[in-house]
C-alpha positions as CSV (number, residue, x, y, z in Angstrom):
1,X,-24.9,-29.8,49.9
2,X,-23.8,-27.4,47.5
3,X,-25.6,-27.2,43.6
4,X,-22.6,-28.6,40.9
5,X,-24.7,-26.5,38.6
6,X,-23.4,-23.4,38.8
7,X,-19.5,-24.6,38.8
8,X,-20.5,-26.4,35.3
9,X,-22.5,-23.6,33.8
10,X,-19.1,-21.3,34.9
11,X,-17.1,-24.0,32.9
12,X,-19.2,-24.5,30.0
13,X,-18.8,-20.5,29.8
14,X,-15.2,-20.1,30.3
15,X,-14.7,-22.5,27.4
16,X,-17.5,-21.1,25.5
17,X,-15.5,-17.4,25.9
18,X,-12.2,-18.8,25.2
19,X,-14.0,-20.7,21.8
20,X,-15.4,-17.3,21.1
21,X,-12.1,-15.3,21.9
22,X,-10.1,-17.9,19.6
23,X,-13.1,-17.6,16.6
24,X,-12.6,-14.1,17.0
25,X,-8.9,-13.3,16.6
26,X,-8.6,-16.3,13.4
27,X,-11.4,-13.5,12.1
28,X,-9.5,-10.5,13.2
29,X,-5.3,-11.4,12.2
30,X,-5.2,-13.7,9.6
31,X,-2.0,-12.8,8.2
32,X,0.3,-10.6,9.6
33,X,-1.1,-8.2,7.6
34,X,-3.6,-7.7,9.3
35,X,-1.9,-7.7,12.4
36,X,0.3,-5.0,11.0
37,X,-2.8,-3.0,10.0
38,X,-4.1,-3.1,13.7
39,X,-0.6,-2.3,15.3
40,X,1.6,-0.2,12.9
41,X,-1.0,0.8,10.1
42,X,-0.4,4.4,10.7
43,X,2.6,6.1,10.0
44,X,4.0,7.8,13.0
45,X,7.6,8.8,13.9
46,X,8.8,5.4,14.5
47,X,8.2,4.5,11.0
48,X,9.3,8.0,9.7
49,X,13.1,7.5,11.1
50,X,13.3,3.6,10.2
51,X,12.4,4.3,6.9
52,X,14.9,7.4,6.5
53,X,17.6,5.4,8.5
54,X,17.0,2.2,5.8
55,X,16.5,4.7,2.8
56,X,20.3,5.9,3.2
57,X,21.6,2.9,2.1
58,X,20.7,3.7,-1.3
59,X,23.0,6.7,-1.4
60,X,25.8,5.1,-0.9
61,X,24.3,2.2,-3.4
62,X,24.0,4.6,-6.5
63,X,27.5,6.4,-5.5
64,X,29.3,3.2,-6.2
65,X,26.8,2.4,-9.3
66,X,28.4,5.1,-10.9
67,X,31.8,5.7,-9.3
68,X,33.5,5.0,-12.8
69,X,32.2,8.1,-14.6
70,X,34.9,9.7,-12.9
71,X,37.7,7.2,-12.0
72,X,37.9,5.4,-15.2
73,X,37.3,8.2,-17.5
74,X,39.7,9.5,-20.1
75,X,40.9,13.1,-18.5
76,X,42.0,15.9,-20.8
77,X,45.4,16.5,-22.5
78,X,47.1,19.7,-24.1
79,X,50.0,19.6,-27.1
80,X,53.9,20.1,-25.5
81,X,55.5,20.5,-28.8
82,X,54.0,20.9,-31.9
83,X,57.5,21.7,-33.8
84,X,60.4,19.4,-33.5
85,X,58.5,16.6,-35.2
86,X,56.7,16.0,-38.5
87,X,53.3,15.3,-36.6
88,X,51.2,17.5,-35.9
89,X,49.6,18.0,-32.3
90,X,46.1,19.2,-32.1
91,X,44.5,18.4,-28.9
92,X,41.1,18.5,-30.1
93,X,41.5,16.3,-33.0
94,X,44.2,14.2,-32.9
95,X,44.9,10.9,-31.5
96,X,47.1,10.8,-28.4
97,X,48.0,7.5,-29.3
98,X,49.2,8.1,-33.0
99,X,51.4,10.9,-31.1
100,X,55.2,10.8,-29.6
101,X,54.7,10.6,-26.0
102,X,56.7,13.9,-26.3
103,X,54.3,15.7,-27.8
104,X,51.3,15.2,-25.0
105,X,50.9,15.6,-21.3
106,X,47.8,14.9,-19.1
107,X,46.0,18.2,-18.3
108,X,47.1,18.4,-14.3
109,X,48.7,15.1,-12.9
110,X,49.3,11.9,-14.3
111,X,47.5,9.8,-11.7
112,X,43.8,11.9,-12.2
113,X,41.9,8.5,-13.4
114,X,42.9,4.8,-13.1
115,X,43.3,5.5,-17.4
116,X,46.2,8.6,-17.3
117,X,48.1,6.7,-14.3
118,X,48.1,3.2,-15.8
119,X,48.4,4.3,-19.5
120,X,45.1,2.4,-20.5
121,X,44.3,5.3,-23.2
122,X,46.2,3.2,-26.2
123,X,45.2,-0.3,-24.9
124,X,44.9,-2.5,-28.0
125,X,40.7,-2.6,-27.5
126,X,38.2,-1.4,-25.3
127,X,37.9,-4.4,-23.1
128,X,41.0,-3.3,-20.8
129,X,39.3,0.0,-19.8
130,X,35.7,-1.5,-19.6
131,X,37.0,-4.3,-17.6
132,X,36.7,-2.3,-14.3
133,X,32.9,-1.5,-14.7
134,X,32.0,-5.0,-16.3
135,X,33.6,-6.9,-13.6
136,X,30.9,-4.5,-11.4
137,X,28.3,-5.3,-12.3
138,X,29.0,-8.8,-13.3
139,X,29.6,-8.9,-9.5
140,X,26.5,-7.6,-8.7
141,X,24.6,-10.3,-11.1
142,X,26.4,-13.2,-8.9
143,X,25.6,-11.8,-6.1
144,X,21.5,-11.1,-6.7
145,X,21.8,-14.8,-7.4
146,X,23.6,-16.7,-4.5
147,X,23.9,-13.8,-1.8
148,X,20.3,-11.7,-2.1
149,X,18.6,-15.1,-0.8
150,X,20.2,-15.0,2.5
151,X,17.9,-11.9,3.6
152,X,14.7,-14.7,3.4
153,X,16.4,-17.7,5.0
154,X,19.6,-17.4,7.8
155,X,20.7,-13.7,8.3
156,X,17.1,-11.5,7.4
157,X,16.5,-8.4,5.8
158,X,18.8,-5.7,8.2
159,X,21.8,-8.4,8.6
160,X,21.6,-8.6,5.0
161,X,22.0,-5.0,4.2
162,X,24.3,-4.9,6.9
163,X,26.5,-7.1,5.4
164,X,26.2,-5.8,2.1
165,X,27.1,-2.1,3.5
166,X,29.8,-3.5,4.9
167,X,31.3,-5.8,2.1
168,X,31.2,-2.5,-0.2
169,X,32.2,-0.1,1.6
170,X,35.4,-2.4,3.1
171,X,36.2,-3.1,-0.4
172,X,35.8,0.1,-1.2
173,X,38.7,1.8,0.8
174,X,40.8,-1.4,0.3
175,X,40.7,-0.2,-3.8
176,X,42.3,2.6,-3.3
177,X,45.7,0.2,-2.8
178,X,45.3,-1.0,-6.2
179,X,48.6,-0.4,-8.2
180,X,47.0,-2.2,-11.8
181,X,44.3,-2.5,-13.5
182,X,43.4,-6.1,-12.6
183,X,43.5,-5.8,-9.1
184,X,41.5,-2.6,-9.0
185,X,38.7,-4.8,-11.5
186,X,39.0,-7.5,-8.9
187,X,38.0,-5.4,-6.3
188,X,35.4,-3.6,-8.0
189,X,34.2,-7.3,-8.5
190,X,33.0,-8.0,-4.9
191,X,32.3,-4.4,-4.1
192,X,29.5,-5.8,-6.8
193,X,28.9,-8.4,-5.4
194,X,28.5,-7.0,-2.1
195,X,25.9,-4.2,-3.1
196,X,23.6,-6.6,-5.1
197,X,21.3,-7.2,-2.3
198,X,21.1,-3.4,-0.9
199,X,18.5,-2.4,-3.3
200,X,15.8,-5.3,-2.4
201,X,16.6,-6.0,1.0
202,X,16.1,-1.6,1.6
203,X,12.9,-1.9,-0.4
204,X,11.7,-4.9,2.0
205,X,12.8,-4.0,4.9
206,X,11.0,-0.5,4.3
207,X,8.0,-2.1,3.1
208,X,7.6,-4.4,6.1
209,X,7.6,-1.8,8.5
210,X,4.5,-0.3,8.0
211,X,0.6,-0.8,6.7
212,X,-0.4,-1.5,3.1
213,X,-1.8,2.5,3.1
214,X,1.6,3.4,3.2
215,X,4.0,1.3,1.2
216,X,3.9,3.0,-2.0
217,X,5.2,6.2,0.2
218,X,8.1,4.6,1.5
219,X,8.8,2.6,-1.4
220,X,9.3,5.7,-3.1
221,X,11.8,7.2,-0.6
222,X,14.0,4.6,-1.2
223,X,14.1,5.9,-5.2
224,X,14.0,9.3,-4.1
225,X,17.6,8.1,-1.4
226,X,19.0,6.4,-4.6
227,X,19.0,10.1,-7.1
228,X,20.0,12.0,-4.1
229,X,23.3,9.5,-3.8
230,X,23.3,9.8,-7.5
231,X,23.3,13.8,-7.8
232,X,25.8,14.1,-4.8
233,X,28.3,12.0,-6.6
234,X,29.0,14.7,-8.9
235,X,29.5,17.0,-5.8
236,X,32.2,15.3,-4.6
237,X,34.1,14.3,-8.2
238,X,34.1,18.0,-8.7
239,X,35.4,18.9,-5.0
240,X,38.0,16.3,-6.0
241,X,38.7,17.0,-9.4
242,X,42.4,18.7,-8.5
243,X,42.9,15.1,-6.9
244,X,43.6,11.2,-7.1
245,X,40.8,9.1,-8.2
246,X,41.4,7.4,-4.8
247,X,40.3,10.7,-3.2
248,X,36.8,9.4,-4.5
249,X,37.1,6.5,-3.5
250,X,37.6,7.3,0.5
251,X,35.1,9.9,0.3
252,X,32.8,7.3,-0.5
253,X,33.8,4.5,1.2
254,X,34.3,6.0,5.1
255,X,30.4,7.7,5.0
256,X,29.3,4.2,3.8
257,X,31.4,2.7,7.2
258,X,29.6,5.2,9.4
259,X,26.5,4.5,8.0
260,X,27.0,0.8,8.6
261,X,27.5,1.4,12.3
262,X,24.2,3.6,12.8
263,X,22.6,1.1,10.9
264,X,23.3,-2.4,13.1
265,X,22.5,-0.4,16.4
266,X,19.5,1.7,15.6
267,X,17.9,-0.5,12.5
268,X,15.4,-2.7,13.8
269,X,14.7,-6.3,11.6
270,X,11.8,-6.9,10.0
271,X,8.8,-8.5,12.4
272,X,7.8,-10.7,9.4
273,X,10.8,-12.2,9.0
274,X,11.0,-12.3,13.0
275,X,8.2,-14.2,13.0
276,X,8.8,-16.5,10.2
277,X,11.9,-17.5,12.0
278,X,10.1,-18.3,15.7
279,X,11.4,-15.5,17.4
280,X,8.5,-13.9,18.9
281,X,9.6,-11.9,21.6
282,X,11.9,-10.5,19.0
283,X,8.9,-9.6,16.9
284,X,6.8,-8.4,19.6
285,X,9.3,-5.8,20.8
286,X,9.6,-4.6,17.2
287,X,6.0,-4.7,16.9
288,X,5.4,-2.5,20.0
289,X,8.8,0.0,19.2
290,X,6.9,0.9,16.2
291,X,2.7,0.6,17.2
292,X,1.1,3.2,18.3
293,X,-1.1,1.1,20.3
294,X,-0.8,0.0,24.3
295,X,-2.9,-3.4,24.6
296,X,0.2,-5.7,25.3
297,X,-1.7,-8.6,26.0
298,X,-3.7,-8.5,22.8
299,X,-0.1,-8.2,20.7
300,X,1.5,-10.9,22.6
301,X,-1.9,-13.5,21.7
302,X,-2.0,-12.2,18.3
303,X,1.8,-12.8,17.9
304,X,1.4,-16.6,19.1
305,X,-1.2,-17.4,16.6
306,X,0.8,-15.8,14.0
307,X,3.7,-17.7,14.7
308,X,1.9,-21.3,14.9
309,X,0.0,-20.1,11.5
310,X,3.2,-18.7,9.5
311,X,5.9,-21.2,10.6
312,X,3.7,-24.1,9.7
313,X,4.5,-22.9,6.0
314,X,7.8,-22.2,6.4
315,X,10.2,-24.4,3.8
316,X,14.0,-25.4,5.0
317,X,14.7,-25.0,1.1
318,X,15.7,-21.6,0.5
319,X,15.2,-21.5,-2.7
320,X,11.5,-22.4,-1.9
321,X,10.3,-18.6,-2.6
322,X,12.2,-18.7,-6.3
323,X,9.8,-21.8,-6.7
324,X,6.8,-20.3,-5.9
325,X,7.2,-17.8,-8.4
326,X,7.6,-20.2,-11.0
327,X,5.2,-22.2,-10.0
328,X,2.0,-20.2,-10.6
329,X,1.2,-19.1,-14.0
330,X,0.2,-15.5,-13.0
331,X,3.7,-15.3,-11.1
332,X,5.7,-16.2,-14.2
333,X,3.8,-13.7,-16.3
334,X,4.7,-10.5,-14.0
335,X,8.2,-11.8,-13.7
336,X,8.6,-11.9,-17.5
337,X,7.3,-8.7,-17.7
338,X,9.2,-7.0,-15.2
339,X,12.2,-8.7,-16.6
340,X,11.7,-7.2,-20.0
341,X,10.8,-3.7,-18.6
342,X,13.7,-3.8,-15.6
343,X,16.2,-5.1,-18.8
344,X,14.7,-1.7,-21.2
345,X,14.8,0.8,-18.4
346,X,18.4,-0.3,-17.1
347,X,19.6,-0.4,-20.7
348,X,18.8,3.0,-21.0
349,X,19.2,4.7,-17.6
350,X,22.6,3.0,-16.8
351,X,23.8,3.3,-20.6
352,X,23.3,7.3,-20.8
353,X,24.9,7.7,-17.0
354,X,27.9,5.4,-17.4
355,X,28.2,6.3,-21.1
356,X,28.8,10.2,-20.6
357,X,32.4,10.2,-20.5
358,X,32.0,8.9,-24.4
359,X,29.9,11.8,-25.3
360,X,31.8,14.7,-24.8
361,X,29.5,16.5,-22.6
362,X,30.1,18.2,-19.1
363,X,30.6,15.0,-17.0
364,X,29.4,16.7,-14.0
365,X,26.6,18.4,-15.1
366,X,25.2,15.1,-16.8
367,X,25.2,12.3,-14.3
368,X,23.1,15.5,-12.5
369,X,20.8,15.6,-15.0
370,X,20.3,11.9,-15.4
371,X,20.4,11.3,-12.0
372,X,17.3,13.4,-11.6
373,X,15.6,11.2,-14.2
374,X,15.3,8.6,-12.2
């Protein structure tokens, strides 16, 4: 009769393995962090082109920040006839709206800027020509607030900047059809509101991609993507500048289209938000298109663990993240300050660049200058 020993001793050390194979990955991946750190943690050429593929967005996110230097601007204008009335015409000190229409004529062709081809140089205030910027940005205010939060909960971080590329640069090419002023501010409107969430969901989706050695690298890309859209927007006003302020427009709205389709086939989501959601072979095939490393099975168990820790946290509320902000003292402190220092910078960054026009210097060379500040 055979010993039982040795079959039990084999058991008790299978179990005692597995117990020690268990202790040791909860002391190896914690977070997926960590798991990040032992997969992607380097930076290789996976990483490189994901984060210059995501970056690009940005480009076409500061063209359309600042599109209004040049298509709501107040274009130049010479004398006709200085004679046959008792006015006189100077064109670098009088008012064109204290003048005979007779006595003035846009410098090239009436329909240079949304301003010389709807005749909103004599509106009765400034709110008529502002409108078109103001309804912007107010756009892109709404939209941080109740379309930004769709990149944690139902769509993710790449459907959301897909559909924020989109949105903009649809709305975008369907502007050029405006034929007044209010329409053309409508439109600017949800071109706003569709390019609220480009800036964070580039930044997150670039962050999440690689290991905490390398964040500040590629956070700083997307900046460097966002002054390099801002400097070539000059480029093309001036290429333009003998044309419609639609030419802008389409020039800026069909590289934005493009862009969209290289981004939703060759963008990959973020594995965080992959795993938050319980779609771990999702994950795990992101995981491995970007690591470096070849142990599979070690991936696939860390994955699994990850998933049962993470989605244990996960809230249906999606506005549980905005909560935990507020909810910790330390949290509500770096918001504040941020606020304050996000509110100072803006003020002054987004005032010089969209104020130029104002200030009667070279609009083209400016918003090149500024843009570099950055």
């Amino acid at each position: 009769m055979a010993d039982p020993q040795p079959l039990l001793s084999q058991s008790d050390n299978q179990q005692e393995n597995h117990s020690n194979d268990h202790q040791q990955q909860q002391h190896e991946v914690k977070s997926l962090d960590d798991m990040i750190e032992q997969t992607i943690g380097g930076f290789g050429w996976a990483q490189l082109v994901q984060a210059i593929l995501v970056s690009l967005a940005s480009i076409f996110d500061s063209q359309q920040a600042f599109l209004s230097v040049y298509t709501d601007a107040q274009p130049t204008w010479h004398c006709t006839n200085n004679n046959t009335t008792t006015t006189t015409c100077d064109s670098r000190r009088s008012n064109i709206c204290k003048l005979p229409k007779s006595d003035w004529a846009w410098d090239g062709f009436a329909s240079k800027t949304i301003v010389s081809e709807w005749g909103l140089q004599c509106s009765s205030s400034a709110f008529i020509r502002g409108l078109p910027s103001s309804s912007h940005f107010m756009g892109c205010i709404l939209g941080t607030f109740f379309v930004a939060r769709l990149a944690d909960s139902s769509l993710g971080r790449k459907n959301m900047l897909l559909l924020s590329c989109l949105v903009m640069s649809i709305t975008t090419s369907i502007t050029i059809l405006s034929n007044n002023v209010w329409i053309y501010s409508l439109m600017r409107f949800i071109a706003g509101v569709g390019r609220a969430s480009i800036g964070t969901c580039t930044i997150v989706l670039l962050v999440e991609k690689v290991g905490r050695k390398w964040r500040n690298l590629v956070g700083i890309m997307d900046f460097f993507f966002f002054t390099a859209g801002t400097v070539s927007l000059p480029a093309i006003a001036y290429m333009n500048r003998d044309s419609s302020w639609r030419a802008i427009y389409l020039w800026t709205s069909v590289p934005a289209l493009v862009y969209s389709a290289i981004l939703y086939f060759l963008v990959s989501e973020s594995p965080r938000w992959l795993l938050m959601q319980g779609r771990q072979e999702e994950a795990m095939k992101t995981l491995k298109s970007l690591s470096t490393l070849n142990n599979d099975i070690k991936l696939q168990k860390s994955v699994v663990y990850l998933h049962r820790r993470e989605t244990s946290k996960v809230e249906d509320d999606i506005f549980s993240s905005i909560k935990d902000l507020f909810q910790r003292r330390w949290a509500r402190h770096r918001i504040l300050a941020l606020c304050i220092l996000g509110f100072g910078i803006g003020l002054t960054y987004y005032g010089m660049t969209l104020g130029i026009g104002n200030l009667g210097f070279d609009i083209y060379l400016s918003v090149v200058f500024n843009g570099r500040e950055f």
